[in-house]
C-alpha positions in Angstrom: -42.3 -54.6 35.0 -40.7 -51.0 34.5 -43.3 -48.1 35.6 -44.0 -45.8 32.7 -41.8 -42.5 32.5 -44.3 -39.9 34.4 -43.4 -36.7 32.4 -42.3 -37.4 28.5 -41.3 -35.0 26.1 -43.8 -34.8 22.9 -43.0 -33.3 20.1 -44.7 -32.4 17.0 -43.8 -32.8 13.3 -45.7 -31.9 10.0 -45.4 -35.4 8.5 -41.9 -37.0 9.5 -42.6 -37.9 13.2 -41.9 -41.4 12.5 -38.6 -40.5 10.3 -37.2 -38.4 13.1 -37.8 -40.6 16.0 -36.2 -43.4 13.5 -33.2 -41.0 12.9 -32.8 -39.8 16.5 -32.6 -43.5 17.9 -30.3 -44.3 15.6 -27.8 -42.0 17.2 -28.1 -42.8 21.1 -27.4 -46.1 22.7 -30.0 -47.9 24.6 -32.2 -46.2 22.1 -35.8 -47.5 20.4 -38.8 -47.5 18.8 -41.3 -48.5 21.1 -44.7 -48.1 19.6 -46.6 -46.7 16.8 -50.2 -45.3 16.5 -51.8 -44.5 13.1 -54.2 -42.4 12.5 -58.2 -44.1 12.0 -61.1 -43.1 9.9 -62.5 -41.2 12.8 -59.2 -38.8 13.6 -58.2 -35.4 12.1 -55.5 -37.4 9.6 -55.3 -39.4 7.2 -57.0 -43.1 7.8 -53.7 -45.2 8.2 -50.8 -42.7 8.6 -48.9 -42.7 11.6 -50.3 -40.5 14.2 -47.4 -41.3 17.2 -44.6 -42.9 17.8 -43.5 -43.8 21.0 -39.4 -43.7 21.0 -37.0 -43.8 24.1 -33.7 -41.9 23.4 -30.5 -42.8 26.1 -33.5 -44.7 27.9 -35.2 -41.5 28.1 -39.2 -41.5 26.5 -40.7 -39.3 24.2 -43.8 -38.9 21.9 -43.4 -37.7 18.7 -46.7 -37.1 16.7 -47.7 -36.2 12.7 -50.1 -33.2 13.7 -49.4 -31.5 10.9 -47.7 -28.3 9.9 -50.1 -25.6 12.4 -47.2 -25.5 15.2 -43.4 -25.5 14.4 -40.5 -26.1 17.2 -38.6 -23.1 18.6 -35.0 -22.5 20.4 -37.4 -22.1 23.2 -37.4 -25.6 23.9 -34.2 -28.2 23.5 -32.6 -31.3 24.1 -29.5 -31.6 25.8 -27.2 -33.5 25.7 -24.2 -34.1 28.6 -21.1 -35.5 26.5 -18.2 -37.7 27.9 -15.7 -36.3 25.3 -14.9 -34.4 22.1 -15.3 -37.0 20.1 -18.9 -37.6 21.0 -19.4 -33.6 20.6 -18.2 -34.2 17.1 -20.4 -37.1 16.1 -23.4 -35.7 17.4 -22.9 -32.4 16.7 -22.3 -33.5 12.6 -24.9 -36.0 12.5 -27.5 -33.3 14.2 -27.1 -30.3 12.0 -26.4 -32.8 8.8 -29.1 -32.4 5.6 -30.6 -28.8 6.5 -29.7 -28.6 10.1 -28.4 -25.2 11.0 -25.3 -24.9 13.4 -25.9 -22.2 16.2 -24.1 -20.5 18.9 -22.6 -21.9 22.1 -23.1 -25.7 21.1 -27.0 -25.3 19.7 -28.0 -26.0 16.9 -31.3 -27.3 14.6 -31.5 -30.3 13.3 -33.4 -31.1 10.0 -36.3 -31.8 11.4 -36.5 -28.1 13.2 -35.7 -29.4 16.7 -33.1 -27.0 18.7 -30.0 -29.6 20.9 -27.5 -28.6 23.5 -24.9 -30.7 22.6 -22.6 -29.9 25.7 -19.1 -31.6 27.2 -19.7 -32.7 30.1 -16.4 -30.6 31.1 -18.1 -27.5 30.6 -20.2 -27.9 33.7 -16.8 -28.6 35.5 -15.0 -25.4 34.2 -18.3 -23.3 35.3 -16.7 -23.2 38.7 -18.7 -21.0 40.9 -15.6 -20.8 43.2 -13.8 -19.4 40.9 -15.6 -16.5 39.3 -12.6 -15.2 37.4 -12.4 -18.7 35.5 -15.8 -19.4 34.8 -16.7 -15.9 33.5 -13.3 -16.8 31.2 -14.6 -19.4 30.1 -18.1 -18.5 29.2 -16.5 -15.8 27.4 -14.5 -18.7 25.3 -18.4 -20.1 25.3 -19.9 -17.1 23.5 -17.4 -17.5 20.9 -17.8 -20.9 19.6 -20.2 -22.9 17.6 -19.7 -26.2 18.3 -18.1 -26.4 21.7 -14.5 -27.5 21.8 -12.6 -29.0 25.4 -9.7 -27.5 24.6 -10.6 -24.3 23.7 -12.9 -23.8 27.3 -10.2 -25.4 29.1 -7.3 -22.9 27.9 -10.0 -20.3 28.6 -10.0 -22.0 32.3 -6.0 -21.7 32.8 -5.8 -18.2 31.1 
């Protein structure tokens, strides 16, 4: 039997936990649903409703819960997420800031739901060369000027 993840993520929605954590598997393989809580006559909402779901995203867990709209996410807290390719970039990057998601600087953005992603090639990481100063500040520099974050654009950056 698979121990429980020790430290999970939680996150709080006014009313669409269960339609976010729905949406946000369906973007991620090795991605589900696995539980649901609903609210009973004794809790602060309404008798029935769902009060959590339990999701794993990329095998990762989180908690998403319906406790209404008192708190609201921040770009002080995001997901990230390490990309293979451009290609993946593209697709999650369009699918994230789709339907009243809000594209932000160097790869953030919002997605619908209010929560801030990193969606980040994997490359970049490899172009942040410590060893070479000259490139990386280059290439942050290429960084600073981009929405969505292209491959080609930090890597000409790099070579520059």
């Amino acid at each position: 039997m698979q121990q429980p993840q020790k430290i999970k993520t939680f996150l709080w929605y006014d009313g669409k936990a269960r339609e976010a954590a729905e949406f946000y598997v369906s973007l991620f393989d090795n991605s589900r649903i696995r539980g649901v809580t609903h609210y009973t006559e004794s809790s602060p909402g309404e008798t029935g409703s769902v009060m959590t779901v339990d999701f794993e995203l990329a095998g990762v867990q989180f908690v998403a819960l319906n406790g209404g709209p008192e708190f609201s996410f921040t770009e002080a807290m995001s997901l990230q997420v390490d990309c293979d390719s451009q290609e993946e970039v593209d697709t999650l990057w369009t699918k994230l800031s789709a339907d009243g998601g809000e594209e932000g600087p160097c790869g953030w953005l919002k997605d619908k739901y209010g929560v801030s992603w990193q969606i980040v090639p994997r490359r970049l990481f490899e172009l942040l060369d410590e060893t070479a100063p000259k490139q990386a500040d280059a290439v942050v520099q290429a960084m600073l000027g981009m929405h969505k974050l292209d491959i080609a654009g930090l890597e000409a950056a790099a070579k520059a």
